[in-house]
C-alpha positions as CSV (number, residue, x, y, z in Angstrom):
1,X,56.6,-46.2,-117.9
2,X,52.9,-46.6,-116.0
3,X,50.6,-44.2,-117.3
4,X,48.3,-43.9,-114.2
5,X,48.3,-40.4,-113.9
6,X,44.5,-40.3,-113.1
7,X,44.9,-42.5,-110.0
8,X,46.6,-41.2,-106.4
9,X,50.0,-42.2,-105.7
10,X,48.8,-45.4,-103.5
11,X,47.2,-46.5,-106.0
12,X,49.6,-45.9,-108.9
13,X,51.9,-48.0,-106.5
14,X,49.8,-51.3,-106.5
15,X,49.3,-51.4,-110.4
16,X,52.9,-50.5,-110.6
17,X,53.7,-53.3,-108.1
18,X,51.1,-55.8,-110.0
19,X,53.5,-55.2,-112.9
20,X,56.6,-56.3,-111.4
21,X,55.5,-59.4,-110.0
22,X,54.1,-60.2,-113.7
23,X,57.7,-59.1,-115.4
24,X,59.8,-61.2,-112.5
25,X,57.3,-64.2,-112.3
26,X,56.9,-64.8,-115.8
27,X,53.3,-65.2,-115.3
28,X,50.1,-64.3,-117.2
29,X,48.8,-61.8,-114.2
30,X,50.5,-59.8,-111.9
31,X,47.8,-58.0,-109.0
32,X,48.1,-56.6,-106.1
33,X,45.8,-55.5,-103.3
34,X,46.3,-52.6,-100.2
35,X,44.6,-53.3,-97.0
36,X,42.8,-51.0,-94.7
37,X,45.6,-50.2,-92.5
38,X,47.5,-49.9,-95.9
39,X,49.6,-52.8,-96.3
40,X,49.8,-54.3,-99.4
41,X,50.1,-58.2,-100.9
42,X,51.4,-59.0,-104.7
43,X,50.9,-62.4,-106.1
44,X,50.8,-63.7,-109.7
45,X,49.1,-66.5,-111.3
46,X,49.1,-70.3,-109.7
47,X,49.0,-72.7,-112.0
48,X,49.1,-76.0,-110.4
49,X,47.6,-79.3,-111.6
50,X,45.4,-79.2,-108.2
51,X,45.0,-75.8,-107.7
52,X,44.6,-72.5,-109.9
53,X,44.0,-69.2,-109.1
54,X,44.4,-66.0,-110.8
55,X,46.8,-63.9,-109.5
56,X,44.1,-61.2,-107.9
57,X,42.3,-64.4,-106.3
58,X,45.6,-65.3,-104.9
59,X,46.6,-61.7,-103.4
60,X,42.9,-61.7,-101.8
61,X,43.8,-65.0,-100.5
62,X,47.2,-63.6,-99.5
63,X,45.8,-60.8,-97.6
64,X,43.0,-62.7,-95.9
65,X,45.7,-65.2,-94.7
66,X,47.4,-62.2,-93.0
67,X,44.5,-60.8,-91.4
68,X,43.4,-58.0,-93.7
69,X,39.8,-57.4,-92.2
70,X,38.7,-55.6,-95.4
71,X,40.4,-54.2,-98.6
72,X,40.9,-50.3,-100.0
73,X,41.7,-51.0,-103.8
74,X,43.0,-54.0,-106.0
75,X,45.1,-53.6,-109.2
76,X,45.4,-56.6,-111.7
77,X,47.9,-56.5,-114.8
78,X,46.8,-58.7,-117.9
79,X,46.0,-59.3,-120.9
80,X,42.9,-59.3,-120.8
81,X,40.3,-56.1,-121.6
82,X,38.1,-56.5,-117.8
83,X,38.8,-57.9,-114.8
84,X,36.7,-61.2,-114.7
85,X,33.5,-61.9,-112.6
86,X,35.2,-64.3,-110.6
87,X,38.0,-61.8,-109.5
88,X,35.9,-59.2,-108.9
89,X,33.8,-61.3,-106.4
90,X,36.9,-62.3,-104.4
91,X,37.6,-58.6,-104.1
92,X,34.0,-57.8,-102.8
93,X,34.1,-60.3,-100.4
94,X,36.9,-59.2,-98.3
95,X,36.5,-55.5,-99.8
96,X,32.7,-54.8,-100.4
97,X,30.9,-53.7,-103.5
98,X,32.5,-50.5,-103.7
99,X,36.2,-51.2,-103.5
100,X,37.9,-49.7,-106.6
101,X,39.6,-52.2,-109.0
102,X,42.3,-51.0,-111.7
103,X,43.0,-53.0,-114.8
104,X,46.7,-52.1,-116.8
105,X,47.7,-53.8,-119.5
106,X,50.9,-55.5,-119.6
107,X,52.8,-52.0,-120.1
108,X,51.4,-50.2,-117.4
109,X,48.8,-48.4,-119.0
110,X,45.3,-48.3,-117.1
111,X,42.4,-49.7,-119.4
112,X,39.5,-50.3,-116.8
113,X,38.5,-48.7,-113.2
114,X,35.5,-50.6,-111.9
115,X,34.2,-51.7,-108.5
116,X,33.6,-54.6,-107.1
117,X,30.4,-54.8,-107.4
């Protein structure tokens, strides 16, 4: 079960579909980011010998390539206890400093809210 119950619905929906894409993917990172006309992209983590991305870098990608013009929230699942520097910065540029980004842990449970910024 996601314990997200201080974030909206919307939101609770990306981390929870971050989650899945980890769990079906078998991949270190699960993310997923909403758009501003509220569509949504989930990736995981590329690991290729010429090219490696982390799976929020690769769901920015992933909505830029669709034509997002700008982002409302990002949710990564991990590991790890922050989101890095470098994913924040692809969420900024497409989303701007102030775009919310949610960190959960591999069982669903939120550890960080932070901005882009």
């Amino acid at each position: 079960m996601t314990d997200t119950t201080d974030l909206d619905a919307e939101d609770r929906k990306i981390v929870t579909l971050a989650r899945s894409a980890r769990a079906r993917n078998g991949v270190p990172e699960g993310a997923a980011v909403r758009d501003e006309t509220g569509r949504t992209y989930v990736a995981g983590t590329v690991a290729l010998e010429s090219l490696k991305l982390s799976a929020l870098q690769t769901a920015v990608a992933m909505a830029v390539a669709s034509g997002a013009t700008s982002l409302e929230a990002a949710a990564v699942v991990s590991t790890a206890e922050t989101p890095s520097d470098e994913d924040r910065a692809a969420v900024r540029d497409l989303g701007g400093p102030d775009t919310p980004v949610f960190l959960a842990g591999p069982d669903g449970t939120l550890r960080v809210r932070v901005t882009a910024g």
